[in-house]
Structures are given as C-alpha cells and as structure tokens.
Legacy VTK file of the C-alpha trace (Angstrom):
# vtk DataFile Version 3.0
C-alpha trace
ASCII
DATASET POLYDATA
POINTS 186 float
-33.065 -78.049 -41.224
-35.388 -75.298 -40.065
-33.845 -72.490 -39.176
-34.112 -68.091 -38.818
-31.648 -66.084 -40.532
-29.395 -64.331 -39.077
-30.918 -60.895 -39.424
-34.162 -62.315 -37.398
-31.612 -63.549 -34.629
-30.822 -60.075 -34.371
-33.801 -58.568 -34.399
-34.829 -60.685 -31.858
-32.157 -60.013 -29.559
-32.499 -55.900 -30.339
-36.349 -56.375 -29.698
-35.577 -58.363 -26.170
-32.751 -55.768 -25.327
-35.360 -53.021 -26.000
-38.037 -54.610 -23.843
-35.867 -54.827 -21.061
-36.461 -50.959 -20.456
-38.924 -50.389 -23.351
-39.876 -47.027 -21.796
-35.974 -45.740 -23.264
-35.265 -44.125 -26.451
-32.583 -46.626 -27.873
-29.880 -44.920 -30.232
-28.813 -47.852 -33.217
-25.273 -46.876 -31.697
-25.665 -47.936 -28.874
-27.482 -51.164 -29.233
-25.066 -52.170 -31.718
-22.377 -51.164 -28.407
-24.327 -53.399 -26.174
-25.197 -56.312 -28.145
-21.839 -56.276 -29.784
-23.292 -56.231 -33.420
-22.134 -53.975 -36.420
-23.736 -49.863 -36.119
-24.987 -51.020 -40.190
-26.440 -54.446 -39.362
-28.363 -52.911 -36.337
-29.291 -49.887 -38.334
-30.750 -51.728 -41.417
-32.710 -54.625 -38.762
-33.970 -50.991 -37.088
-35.398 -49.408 -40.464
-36.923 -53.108 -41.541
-38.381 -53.175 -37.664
-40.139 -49.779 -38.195
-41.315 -50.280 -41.966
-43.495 -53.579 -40.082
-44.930 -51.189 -37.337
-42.543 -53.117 -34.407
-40.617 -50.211 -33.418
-41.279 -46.472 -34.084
-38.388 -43.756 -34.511
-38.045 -40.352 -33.820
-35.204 -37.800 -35.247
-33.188 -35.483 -33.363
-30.642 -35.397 -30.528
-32.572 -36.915 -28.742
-34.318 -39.655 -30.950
-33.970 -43.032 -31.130
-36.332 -46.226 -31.098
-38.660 -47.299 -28.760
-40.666 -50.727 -29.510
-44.007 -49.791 -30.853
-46.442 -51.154 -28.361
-45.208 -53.097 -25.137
-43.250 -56.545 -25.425
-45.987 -58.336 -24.292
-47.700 -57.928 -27.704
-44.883 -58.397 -29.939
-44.579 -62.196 -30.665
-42.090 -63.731 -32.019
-44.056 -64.628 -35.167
-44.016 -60.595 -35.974
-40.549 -60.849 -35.638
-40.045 -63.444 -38.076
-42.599 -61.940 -40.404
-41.011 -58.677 -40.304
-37.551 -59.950 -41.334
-37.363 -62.675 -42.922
-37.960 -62.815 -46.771
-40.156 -65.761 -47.424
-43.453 -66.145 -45.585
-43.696 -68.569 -42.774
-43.948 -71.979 -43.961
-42.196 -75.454 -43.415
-42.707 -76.592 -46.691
-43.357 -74.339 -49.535
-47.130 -75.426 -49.669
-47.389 -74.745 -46.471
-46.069 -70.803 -47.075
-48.008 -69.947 -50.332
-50.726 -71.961 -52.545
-50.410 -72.774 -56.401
-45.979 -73.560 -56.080
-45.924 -76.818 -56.386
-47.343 -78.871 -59.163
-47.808 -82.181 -57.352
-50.033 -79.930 -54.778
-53.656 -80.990 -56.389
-52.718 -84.508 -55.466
-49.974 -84.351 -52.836
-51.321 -86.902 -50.002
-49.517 -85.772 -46.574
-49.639 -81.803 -47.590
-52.581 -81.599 -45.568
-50.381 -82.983 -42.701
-47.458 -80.435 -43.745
-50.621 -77.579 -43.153
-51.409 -78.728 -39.980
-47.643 -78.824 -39.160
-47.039 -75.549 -39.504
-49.808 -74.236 -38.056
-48.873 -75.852 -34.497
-45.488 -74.252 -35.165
-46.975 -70.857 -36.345
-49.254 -70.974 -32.962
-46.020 -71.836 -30.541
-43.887 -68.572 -32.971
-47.207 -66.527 -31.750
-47.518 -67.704 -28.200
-43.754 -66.282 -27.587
-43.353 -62.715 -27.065
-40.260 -60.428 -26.882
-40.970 -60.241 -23.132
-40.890 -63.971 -22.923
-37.637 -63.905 -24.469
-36.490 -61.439 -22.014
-37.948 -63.225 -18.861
-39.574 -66.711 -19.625
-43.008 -66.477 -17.583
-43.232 -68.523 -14.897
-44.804 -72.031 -15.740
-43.496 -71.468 -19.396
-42.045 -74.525 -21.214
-39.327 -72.226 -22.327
-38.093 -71.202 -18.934
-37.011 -74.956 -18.499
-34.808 -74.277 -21.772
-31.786 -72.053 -19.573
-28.651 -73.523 -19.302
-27.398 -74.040 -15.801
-25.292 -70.875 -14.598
-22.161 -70.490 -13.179
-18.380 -71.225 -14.813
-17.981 -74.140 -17.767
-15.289 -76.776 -16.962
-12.703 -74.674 -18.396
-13.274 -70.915 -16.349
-15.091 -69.196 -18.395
-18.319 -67.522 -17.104
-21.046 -69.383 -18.403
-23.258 -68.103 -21.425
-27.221 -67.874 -21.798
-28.731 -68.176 -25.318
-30.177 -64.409 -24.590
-27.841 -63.039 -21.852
-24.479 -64.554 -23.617
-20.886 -64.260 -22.121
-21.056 -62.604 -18.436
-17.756 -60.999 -19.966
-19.281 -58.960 -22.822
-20.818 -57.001 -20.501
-24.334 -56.683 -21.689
-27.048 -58.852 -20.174
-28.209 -59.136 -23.557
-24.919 -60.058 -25.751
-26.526 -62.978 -27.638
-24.420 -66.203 -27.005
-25.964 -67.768 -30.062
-24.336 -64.944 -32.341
-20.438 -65.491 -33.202
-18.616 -62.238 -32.188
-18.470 -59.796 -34.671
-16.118 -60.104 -37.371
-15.057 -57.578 -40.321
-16.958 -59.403 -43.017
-20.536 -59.072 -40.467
-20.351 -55.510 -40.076
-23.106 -55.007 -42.723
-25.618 -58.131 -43.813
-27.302 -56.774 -47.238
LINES 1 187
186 0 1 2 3 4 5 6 7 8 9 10 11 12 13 14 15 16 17 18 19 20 21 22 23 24 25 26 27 28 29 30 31 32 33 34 35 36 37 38 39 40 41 42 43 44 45 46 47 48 49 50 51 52 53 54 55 56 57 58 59 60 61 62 63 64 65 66 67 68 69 70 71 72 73 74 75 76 77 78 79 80 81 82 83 84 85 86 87 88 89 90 91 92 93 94 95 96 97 98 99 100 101 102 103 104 105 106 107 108 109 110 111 112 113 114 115 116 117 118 119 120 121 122 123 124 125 126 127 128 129 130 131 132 133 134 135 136 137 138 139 140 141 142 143 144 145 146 147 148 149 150 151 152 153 154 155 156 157 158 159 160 161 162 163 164 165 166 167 168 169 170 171 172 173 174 175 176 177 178 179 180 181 182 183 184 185
C-alpha cells in the first residue's frame, strides 16, 4: 500500500492551516490548539518544516511561524520531501539507483520509473493552497464529501476541515483524535 506517514499528514494539515491566513505569525501552541494535535508533535513537524526552507521562525513574544513563501508555491511534493525519511519513490529503484541487484536486468523497472514520475508530477501539481481551497476546475475539488449531518447526527467531516464540532476549520478528519501515546512521534 502506498501511503504518507503520519508526521507528513500533519505537516500537511499545519501547512494548509497556515495558508489559510499565511500573512499571521502562528505560535506551535496554538496550532497544536486548533488542529487538535500534541504542542511536541507540532513543535518537532515545525523545526523539520524550517530546517527544509517551508516555514521560517522568529523568537520572541511575539514570534512564531509564518510559511516561507506563499502557499501557492509550496507543493505537496516539498511537503513530502521535507518529512518523510526515504526519498520519493514507489519502488525502491524508483527512489535511489544501485539498491537492488536484479536492477541491471529488471524488465518492467523502466515502467516502475515512469510510474513514479506521473505520481511525482500530480505530488508537484498540488499546493498547500490547493489543499486549502481546491481551484476551481481541479480534479481534486470533485474529491469533497457531501456536507451536512451523517445518518446518525453527527455533523459531517471533510478530509481537511474534519468534525464541524472540533471547532477548527482545519481539524483533520483523517487524523484519529489525540491520544496519550501521540502526544510526541520521535
């Protein structure tokens, strides 16, 4: 299965929260607040979001983050690069060269290549602000759920926006509430 880690959900949802007023100085306290995440998990996505040039910090009472150029030029493919440990690759040919001993000869690796580089090109095409507001004409704006209750009262939940009753717009829907043992991902 492919699949992001957990720490790149995050930092996805922290980058989209951002770029919903990226003009703000965000505290890690109160992002974690808003998205409902653990002050060390935010913190820690924060300090790996900086070290790849995504968001920029300042110190002082009145410091925070802001995102480091506008969301429109963050993609999610920086995202991904920035926090996840492996480089982007389906297959581990497809990531780095010389890993695989069958590579020489392997007969559908050049397939695998070409593979990932659609999927590379679609992780580049998608910015934060997409993920915010999915442009108009956008395949991924036919992706939202329908609104409105579920068949059992509860308000419903968007993969970005989450559970009306959380609060935040941004409360990620995708992300299980927080729970003792996720208040700090090392």
């Amino acid at each position: 299965m492919l699949r992001i880690s957990k720490l790149t959900d995050y930092g996805t949802l922290i980058l989209a929260h951002m770029a919903g007023s990226p003009e703000r100085m965000h505290s890690a306290a109160g992002l974690a607040d808003a998205l409902g995440l653990g002050l060390p998990t935010v913190s820690k996505v924060l300090k790996t979001l900086g070290r790849h040039a995504l968001v920029n910090s300042q110190r002082g009472a009145h410091g925070g983050y802001l995102l480091s150029r506008p969301p429109t030029q963050i993609s999610v493919a920086d995202v991904i690069d920035a926090l996840e440990d492996q480089p982007f690759g389906l297959t581990e040919c497809s990531a780095s060269t010389g890993v695989c001993g069958m590579e020489g000869e392997c007969r559908i690796r050049d397939n695998w290549l070409r593979i990932n580089g659609v999927v590379r090109q679609a992780l580049q095409s998608v910015t934060v602000a997409d993920m915010v507001h999915p442009t108009s004409g956008s395949p991924f704006g036919a992706l939202r759920p329908p609104s409105g209750p579920d068949p059992g009262g509860e308000p419903a939940a968007h993969r970005l926006h989450g559970p009306a009753t959380l609060g935040s717009r941004m409360a990620a829907a995708c992300i299980p509430a927080p729970r003792a043992d996720d208040q700090e991902i090392r």
